[in-house]
C-alpha atoms as one frame of an Amber mdcrd trajectory, in Angstrom:
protein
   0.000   0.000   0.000   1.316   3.458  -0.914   1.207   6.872   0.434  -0.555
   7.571  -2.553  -3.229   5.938  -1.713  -3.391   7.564   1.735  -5.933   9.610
   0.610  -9.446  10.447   0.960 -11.935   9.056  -1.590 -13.619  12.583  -2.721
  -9.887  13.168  -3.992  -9.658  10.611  -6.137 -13.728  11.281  -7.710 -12.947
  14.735  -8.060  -9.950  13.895  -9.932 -11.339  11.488 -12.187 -14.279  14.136
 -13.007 -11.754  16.451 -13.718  -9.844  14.656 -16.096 -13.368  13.271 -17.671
 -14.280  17.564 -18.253 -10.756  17.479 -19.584 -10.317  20.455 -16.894  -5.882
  20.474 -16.918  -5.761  24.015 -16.220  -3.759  25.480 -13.511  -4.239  25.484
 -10.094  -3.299  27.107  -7.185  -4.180  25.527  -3.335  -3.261  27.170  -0.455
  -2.978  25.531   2.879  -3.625  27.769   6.311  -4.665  27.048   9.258  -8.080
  29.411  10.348  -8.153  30.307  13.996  -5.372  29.404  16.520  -6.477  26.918
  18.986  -7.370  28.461  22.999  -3.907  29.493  24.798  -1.891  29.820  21.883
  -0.415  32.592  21.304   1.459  32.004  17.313   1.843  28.581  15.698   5.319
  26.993  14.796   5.072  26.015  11.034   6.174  21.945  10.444   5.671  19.189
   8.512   6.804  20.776   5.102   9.960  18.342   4.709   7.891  15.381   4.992
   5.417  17.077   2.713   7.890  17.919   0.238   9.316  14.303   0.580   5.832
  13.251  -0.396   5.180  15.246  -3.466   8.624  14.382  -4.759   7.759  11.139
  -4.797   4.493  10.843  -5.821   3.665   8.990  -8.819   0.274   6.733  -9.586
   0.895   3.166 -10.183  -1.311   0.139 -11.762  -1.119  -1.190  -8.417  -2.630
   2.791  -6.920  -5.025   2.962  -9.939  -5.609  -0.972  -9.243  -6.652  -0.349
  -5.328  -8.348   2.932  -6.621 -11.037   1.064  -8.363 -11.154  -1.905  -5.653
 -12.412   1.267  -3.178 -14.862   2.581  -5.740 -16.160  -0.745  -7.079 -15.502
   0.441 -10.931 -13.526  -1.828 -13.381  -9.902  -0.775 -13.382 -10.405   0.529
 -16.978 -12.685   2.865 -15.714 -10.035   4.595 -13.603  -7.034   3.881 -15.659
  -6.313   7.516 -16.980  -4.891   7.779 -13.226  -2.065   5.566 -14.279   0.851
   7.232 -14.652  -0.182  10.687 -12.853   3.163  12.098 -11.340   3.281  15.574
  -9.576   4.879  18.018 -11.858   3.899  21.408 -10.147   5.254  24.288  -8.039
   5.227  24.734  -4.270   5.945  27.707  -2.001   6.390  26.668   1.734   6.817
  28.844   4.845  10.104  27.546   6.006  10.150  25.166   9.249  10.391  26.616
  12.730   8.691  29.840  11.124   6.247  31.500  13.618   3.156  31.574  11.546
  -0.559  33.149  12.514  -3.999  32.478  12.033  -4.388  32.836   8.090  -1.254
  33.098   7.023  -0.733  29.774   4.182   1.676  27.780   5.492   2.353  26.571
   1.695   0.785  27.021  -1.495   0.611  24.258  -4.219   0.582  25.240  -8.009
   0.163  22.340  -9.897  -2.603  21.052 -13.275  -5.794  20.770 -11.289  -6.025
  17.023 -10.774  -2.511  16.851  -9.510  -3.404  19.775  -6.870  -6.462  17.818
  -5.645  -5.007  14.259  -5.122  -2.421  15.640  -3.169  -4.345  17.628  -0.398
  -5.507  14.898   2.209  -1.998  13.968   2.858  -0.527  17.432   2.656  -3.106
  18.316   5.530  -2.291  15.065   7.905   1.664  15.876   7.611   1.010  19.529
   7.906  -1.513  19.836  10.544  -0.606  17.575  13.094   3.091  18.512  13.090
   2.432  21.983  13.441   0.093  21.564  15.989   3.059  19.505  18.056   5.800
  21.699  17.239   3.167  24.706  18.545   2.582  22.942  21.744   6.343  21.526
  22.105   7.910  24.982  21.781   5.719  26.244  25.079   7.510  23.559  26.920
  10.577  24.777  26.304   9.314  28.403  26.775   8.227  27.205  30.057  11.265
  25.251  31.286  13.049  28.752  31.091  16.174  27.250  29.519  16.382  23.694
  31.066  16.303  20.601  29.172  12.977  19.417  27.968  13.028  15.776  26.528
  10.396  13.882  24.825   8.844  11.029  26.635   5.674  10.598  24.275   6.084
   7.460  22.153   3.931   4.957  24.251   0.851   6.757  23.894   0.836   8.716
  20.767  -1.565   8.270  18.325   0.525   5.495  16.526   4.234   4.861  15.721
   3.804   7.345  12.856   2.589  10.403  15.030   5.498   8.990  17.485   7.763
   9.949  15.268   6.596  12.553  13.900   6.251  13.650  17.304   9.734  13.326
  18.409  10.862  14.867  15.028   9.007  18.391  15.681   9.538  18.347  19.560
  12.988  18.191  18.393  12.566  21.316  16.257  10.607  23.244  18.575  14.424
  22.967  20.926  13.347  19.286  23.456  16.995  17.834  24.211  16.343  14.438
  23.558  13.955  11.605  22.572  13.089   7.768  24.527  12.242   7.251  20.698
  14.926   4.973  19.314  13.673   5.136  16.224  13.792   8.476  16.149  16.988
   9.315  17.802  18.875   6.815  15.201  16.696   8.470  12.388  17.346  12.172
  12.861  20.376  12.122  15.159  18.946  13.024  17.756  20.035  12.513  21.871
  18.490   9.165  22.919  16.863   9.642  26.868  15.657   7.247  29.025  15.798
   5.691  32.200  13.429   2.544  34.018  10.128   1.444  34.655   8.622   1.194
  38.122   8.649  -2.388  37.054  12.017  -2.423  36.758  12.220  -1.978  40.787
   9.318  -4.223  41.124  10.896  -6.809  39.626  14.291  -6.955  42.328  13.740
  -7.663  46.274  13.788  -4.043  46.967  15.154  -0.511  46.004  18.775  -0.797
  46.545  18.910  -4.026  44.591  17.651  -2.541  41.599  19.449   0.261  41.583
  22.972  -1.738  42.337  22.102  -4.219  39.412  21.547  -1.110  37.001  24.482
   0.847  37.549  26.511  -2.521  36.990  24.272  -3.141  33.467  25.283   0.686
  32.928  29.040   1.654  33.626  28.130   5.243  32.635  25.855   7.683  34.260
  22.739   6.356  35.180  19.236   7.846  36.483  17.478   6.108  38.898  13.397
   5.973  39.241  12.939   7.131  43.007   8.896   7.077  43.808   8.075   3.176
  42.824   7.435   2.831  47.010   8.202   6.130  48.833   9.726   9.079  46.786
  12.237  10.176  50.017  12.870   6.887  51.011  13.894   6.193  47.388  16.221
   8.739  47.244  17.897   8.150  50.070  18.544   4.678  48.659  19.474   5.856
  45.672  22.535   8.705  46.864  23.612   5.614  48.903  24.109   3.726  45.909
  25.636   6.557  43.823  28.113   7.633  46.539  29.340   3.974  47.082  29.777
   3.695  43.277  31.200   7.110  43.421  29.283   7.706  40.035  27.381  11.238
  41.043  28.674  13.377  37.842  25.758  12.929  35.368  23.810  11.229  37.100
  19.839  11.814  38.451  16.765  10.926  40.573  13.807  10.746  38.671   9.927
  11.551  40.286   7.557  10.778  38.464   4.423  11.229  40.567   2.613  13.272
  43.542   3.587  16.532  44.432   6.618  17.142  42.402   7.217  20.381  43.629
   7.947  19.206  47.363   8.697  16.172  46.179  12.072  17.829  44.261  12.926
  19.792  47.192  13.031  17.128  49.280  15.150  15.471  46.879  17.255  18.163
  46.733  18.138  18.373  50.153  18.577  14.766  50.592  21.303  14.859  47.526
  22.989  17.768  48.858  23.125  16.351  52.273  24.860  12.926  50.984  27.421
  15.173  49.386  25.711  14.987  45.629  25.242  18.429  44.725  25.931  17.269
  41.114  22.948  14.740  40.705  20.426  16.011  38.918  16.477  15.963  39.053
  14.508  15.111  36.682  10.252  15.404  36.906   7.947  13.203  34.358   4.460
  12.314  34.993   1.706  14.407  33.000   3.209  17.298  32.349   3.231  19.919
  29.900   3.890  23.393  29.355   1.274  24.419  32.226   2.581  21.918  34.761
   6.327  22.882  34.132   5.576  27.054  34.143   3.847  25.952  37.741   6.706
  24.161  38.849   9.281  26.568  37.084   7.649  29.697  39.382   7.286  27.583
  42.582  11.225  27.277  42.356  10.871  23.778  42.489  14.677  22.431  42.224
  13.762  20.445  39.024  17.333  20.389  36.301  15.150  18.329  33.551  11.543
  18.367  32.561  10.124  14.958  30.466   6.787  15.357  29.104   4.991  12.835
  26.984   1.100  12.145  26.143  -0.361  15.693  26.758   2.977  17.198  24.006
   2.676  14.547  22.065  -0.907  14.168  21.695  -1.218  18.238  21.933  -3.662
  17.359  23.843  -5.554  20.698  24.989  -5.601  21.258  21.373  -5.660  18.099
  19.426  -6.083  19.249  15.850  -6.127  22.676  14.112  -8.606  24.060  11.808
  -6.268  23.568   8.951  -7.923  24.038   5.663  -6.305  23.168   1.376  -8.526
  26.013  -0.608  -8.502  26.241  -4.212  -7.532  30.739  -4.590  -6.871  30.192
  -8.371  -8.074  27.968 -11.595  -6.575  28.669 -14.841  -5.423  31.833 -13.836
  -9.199  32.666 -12.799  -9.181  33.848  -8.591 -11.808  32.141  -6.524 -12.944
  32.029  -3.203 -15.550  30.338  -1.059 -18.479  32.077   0.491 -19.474  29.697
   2.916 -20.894  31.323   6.093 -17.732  31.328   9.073 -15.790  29.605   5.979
 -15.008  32.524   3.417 -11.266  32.372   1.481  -9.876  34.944  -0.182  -8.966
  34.739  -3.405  -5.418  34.638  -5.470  -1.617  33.174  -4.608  -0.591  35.015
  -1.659   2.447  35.824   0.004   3.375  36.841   3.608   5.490  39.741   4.797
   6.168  40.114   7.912   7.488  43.257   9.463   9.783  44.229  11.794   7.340
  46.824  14.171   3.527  45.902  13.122   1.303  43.345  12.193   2.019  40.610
   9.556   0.898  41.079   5.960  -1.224  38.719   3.770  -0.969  40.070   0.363
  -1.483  38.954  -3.142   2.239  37.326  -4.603   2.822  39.875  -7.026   2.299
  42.994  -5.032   5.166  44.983  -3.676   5.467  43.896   0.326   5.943  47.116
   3.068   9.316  48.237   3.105  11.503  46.315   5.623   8.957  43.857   5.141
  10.220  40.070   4.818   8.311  37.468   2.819   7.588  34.437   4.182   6.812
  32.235   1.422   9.442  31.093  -0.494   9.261  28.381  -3.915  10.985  25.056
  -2.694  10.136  23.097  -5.557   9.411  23.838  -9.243   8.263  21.009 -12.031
   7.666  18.617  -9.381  11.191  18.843  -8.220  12.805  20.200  -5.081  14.970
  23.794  -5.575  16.848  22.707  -2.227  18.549  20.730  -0.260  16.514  19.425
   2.547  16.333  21.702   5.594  18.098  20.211   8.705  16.453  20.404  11.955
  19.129  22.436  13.128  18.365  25.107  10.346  14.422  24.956  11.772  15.417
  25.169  15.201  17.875  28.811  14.852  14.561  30.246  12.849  12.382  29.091
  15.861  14.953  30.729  17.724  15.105  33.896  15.544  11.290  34.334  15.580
  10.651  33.760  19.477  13.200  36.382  19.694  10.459  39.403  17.950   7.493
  38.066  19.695   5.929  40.503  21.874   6.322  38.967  25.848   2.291  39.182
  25.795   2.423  36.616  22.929   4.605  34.194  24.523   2.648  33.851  27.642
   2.150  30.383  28.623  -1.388  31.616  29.953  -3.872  33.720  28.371  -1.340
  35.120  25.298  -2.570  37.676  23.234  -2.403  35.975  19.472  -0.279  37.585
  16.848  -2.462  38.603  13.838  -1.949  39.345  10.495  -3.650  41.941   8.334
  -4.852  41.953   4.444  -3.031  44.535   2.007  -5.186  46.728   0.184  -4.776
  44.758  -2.830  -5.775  41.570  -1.006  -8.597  43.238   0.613  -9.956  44.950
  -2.996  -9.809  41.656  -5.016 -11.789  40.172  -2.221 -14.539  42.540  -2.210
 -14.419  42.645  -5.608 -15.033  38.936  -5.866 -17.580  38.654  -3.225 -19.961
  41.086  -4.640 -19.984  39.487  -8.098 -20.268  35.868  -6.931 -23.023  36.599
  -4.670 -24.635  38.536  -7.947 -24.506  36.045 -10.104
């Protein structure tokens, strides 16, 4: 089974109708996402390198067009003119690790109108659900105030896939490290992890778990203190360390109750055994809410692990990403649907130094000082660049968190960045409107 069948079925009737009509014109998609979820602030643009991987490759087979008709019950002749379908068009991307509003297209698809259409279901999945990660991620490490996040989300994210993709855009939006192995080999990332409760279970008591680990592991080594009694299990576990004499690198991990008290009790009991060095690390439910808490208690935590609630996103699951047609055969449309309206035409985005972004049409002039956003990564269906590293995504994150106002970084109650129509923008939309609805 291919990605290209990874599709939704409407796709593939539209694109047989349009082929039918003989309709090959031009076409121009853009992808945005409409309204930033509660509590966020911007969004943190992802998912284009996969995307771009995607269209790159893309190319119908007899075994696509063969599984095509299977799903629509027609005889494979009847879909055959799919056969062969490669995609030949343009696309310009916002960058990754771009701060990107409500609006704004995160990438715009140019491409012979069947080609444009076959490709939106997965351009949306890869799209949306890394952004809304990467968005989510970043506010972890916002809240952490510059100590090391790491990504603990593999177990329950909403399959391997999202796992990964998961520990891929946590990774761009600045986590430390991954428990995803996978991952970690994939993108060279820092591979985390430590033990299980059962782990501890499994041995007579405490100290024999934690004397057979270190011996398993010659290097540093982070020991899970709360299986039985958080204190108690620290105590055991600076015993252990200080007989081994391994304290540089080393940590306590708590992983439940009050973490707060729980890490300054651990903190004392480390100092007191002469282990300033070892480290703390809190997991256990947590995202960016539960680490600004703990952050502004001064709660002695040195590492924060999060996992489901980042890696699900889970007080704001999916975005209300949308793949509009703005141009046929070098015709603008639009939709008028009521709380759904687009506006018409290829856009780009400027954004300026002091103001407001700009949405404007891609052939107008941008504000002076403005940048554009947008930029054409590939061109007949092949990529103009090399693929971006996460490193490059991470210094833009970087560069863009950096201009945000401190009102839109707020962890709580942020004020959303916004961005504004030009005049031109604004003109061919009213323009538009009043003749569609007159017709």
């Amino acid at each position: 089974m291919s990605d290209v069948t990874t599709t939704d079925l409407y796709e593939v009737t539209m694109a047989l109708s349009y082929l039918h009509e003989d309709m090959s014109g031009s076409a121009t998609f853009s992808l945005f996402v409409r309204d930033l979820p509660a509590e966020r602030g911007f969004l943190v643009s992802a998912g284009t390198e996969p995307a771009l991987e995607y269209l790159s490759a893309f190319r119908i087979t007899s075994a696509d067009v063969g599984d095509f008709a299977s799903a629509l019950h027609r005889p494979y002749a009847d879909v055959a003119g799919l056969c062969g379908i490669t995609f030949t068009g343009e696309v310009r991307a916002v960058p990754e690790g771009r701060v990107v509003f409500a609006g704004e297209p995160l990438l715009e698809v140019t491409a012979p109108l069947a080609q444009a259409q076959l490709v939106e279901t997965f351009l949306l999945n890869q799209v949306s659900h890394q952004t809304a990660v990467a968005s989510k991620a970043v506010r972890s490490v916002l809240a952490a105030s510059g100590r090391p996040v790491v990504d603990f989300s593999l177990r329950r994210t909403h399959g391997t896939s999202a796992g990964m993709q998961a520990a891929r855009t946590t990774a761009l939006a600045g986590f430390a490290g991954t428990s995803n192995v996978a991952a970690a080999v994939r993108w060279g990332l820092p591979a985390s992890g430590t033990m299980a409760h059962s782990y501890v279970e499994a041995f007579p008591d405490e100290e024999a778990a934690f004397r057979a680990f270190a011996r398993a592991h010659p290097g540093p080594v982070t020991f899970l203190v709360d299986t039985y009694d958080a204190v108690r299990g620290v105590r055991t576990a600076a015993r252990v360390l200080r007989d081994l004499r391994r304290g540089p690198g080393c940590a306590v991990r708590l992983d439940s109750g009050d973490l707060g008290a729980l890490a300054r009790r651990a903190r004392v009991e480390l100092d007191s055994a002469g282990l300033p060095e070892v480290r703390v690390v809190a997991s256990g439910g947590l995202d960016e809410y539960g680490v600004d808490s703990l952050v502004r208690s001064g709660a002695p935590i040195d590492v924060y692990a999060v996992g489901t609630r980042v890696g699900t996103s889970a007080d704001a699951p999916y975005l209300d990403s949308a793949y509009k047609l703005v141009e046929y055969d070098g015709r603008p449309v639009m939709k008028l649907s009521s709380a759904k309206v687009t506006s018409p035409g290829r856009k780009q985005v400027f954004r300026r130094p002091d103001g407001d972004d700009v949405i404007a049409l891609s052939d107008e002039p941008g504000p002076a000082g403005a940048e554009p956003l947008l930029r054409t990564v590939m061109s007949d269906g092949r990529r103009l660049f090399p693929p971006d590293t996460l490193r490059e995504g991470q210094a833009r994150l970087t560069a863009d968190l950096e201009d945000l106002p401190a009102d839109t970084l707020r962890i709580r109650d942020p004020r959303p960045g916004r961005a504004v129509f030009s005049g031109w923008l604004s003109e061919l939309t009213s323009d538009l409107s009043r003749r569609l609805r007159s017709d």
